[in-house]
C-alpha positions in Angstrom: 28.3 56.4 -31.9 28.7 53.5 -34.3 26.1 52.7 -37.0 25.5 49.5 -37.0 23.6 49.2 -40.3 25.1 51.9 -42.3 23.2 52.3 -45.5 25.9 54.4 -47.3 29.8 55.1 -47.5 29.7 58.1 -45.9 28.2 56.1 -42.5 30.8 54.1 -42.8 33.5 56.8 -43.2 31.8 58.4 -39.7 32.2 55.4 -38.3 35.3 55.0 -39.5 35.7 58.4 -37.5 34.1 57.4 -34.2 36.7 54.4 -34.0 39.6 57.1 -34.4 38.1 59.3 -32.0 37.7 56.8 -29.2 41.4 55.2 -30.2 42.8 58.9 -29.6 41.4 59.4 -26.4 42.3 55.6 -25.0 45.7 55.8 -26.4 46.4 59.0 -24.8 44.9 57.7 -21.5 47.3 55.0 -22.0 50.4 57.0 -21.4 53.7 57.7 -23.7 54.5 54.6 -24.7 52.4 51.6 -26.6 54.1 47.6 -26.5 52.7 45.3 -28.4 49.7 43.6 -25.7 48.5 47.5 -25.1 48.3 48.2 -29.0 46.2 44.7 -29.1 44.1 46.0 -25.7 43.0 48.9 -27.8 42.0 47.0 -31.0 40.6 44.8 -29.1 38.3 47.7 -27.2 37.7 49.3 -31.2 36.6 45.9 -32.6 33.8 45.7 -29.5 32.9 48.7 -29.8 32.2 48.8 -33.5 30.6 45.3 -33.4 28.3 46.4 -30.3 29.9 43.5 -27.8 32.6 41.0 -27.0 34.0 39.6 -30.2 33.5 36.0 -30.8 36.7 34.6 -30.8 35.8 32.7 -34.5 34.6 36.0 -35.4 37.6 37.9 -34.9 38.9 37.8 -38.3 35.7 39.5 -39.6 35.3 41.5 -36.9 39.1 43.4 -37.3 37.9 43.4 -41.2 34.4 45.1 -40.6 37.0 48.1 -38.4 39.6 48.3 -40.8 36.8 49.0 -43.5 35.3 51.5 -41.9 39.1 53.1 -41.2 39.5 53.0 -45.4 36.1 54.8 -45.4 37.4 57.1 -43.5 40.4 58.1 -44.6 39.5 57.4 -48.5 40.4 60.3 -50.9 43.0 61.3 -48.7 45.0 57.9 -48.7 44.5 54.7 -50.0 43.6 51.7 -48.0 47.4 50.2 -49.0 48.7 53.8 -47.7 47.0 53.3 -44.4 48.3 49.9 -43.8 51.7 51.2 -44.4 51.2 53.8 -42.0 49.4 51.3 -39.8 53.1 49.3 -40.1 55.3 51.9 -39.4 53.6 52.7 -36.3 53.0 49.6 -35.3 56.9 49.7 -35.4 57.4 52.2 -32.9 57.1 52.2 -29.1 55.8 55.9 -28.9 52.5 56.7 -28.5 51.4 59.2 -31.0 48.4 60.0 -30.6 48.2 63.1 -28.8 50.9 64.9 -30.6 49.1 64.0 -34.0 46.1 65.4 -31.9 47.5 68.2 -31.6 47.7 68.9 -35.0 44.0 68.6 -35.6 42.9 68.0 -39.2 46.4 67.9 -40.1 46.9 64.7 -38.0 43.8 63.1 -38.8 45.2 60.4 -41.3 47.9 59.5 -39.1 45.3 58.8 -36.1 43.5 56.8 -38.0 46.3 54.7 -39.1 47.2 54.3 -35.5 44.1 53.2 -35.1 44.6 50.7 -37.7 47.7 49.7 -36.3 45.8 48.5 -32.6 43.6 46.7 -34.6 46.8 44.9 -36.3 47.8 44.3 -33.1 44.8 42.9 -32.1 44.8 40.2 -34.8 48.3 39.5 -34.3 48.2 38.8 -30.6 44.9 36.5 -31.2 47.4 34.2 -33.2 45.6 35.1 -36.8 47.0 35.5 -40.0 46.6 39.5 -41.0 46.9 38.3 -45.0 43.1 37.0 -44.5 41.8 39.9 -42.6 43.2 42.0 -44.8 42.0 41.3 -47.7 38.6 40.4 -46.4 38.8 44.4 -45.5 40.2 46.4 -48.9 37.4 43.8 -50.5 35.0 44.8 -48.7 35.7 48.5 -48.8 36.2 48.4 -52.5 32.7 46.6 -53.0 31.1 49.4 -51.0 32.8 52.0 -52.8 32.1 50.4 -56.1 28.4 49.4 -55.5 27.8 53.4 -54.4 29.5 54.6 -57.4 27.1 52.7 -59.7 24.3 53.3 -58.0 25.1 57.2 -58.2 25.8 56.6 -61.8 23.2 54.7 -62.4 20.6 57.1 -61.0 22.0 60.0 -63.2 21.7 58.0 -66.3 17.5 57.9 -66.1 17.1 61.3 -64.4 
């Protein structure tokens, strides 16, 4: 279940989680192979489920944004937001649906779901007729805020106990 106020980075990352756990079992309801429009039809689905309804279509670029920062949540410490996008790329580049064979592997294919993930929601973006650039950056800004603004308060809080 998505949080939709998450207080702290480790809501995010489970929502980060969620989004990679419903991608997994759509995309392998969707069969062997992913084009384009079916990677889109699942970004689409992730970005209305994280944001709790149907996306407004001026809100799309923050809505992909607010998905893809929850995906760097998830994965951080494990790969970088600029890894996952590369991933996200790759598979983005490929007709085959991976999803249940990197299920398969359990933990082990955890990253790479998520980056498929990612990729859908690239997909999305792209088939609205949106600049990624934007979206992008709006997300590893936003993720790197959150991650910095938990960091200092964690600091912070050691320095007067």
């Amino acid at each position: 279940m998505i949080n939709f106020d998450p207080d702290t980075n480790a809501e995010r990352a489970a929502n980060g989680d969620h989004v990679t756990g419903l991608y997994t079992e759509w995309a392998i309801e969707a069969g062997s192979t992913l084009t384009v429009s079916s990677r889109a039809a699942l970004g689409l689905a992730l970005a209305e489920v994280h944001s709790g309804g149907p996306v407004d279509p001026n809100e799309i670029t923050a809505a992909a944004a607010d998905v893809l920062a929850d995906l760097f949540h998830s994965t951080d410490g494990r790969v970088s937001p600029h890894g996952l996008l590369t991933a996200a790329c790759d598979e983005l580049a490929s007709p085959v649906n991976m999803a249940g064979p990197l299920l398969a592997l359990g933990q082990d294919g955890r990253t790479s779901r998520t980056a498929c993930a990612a990729a859908a929601v690239l997909a999305y973006v792209y088939a609205c007729g949106l600049a990624l650039g934007p979206v992008l950056t709006l997300a590893r800004n936003r993720w790197a805020e959150e991650v910095e603004a938990e960091r200092f308060a964690h600091i912070q809080a050691t320095r007067h106990s």
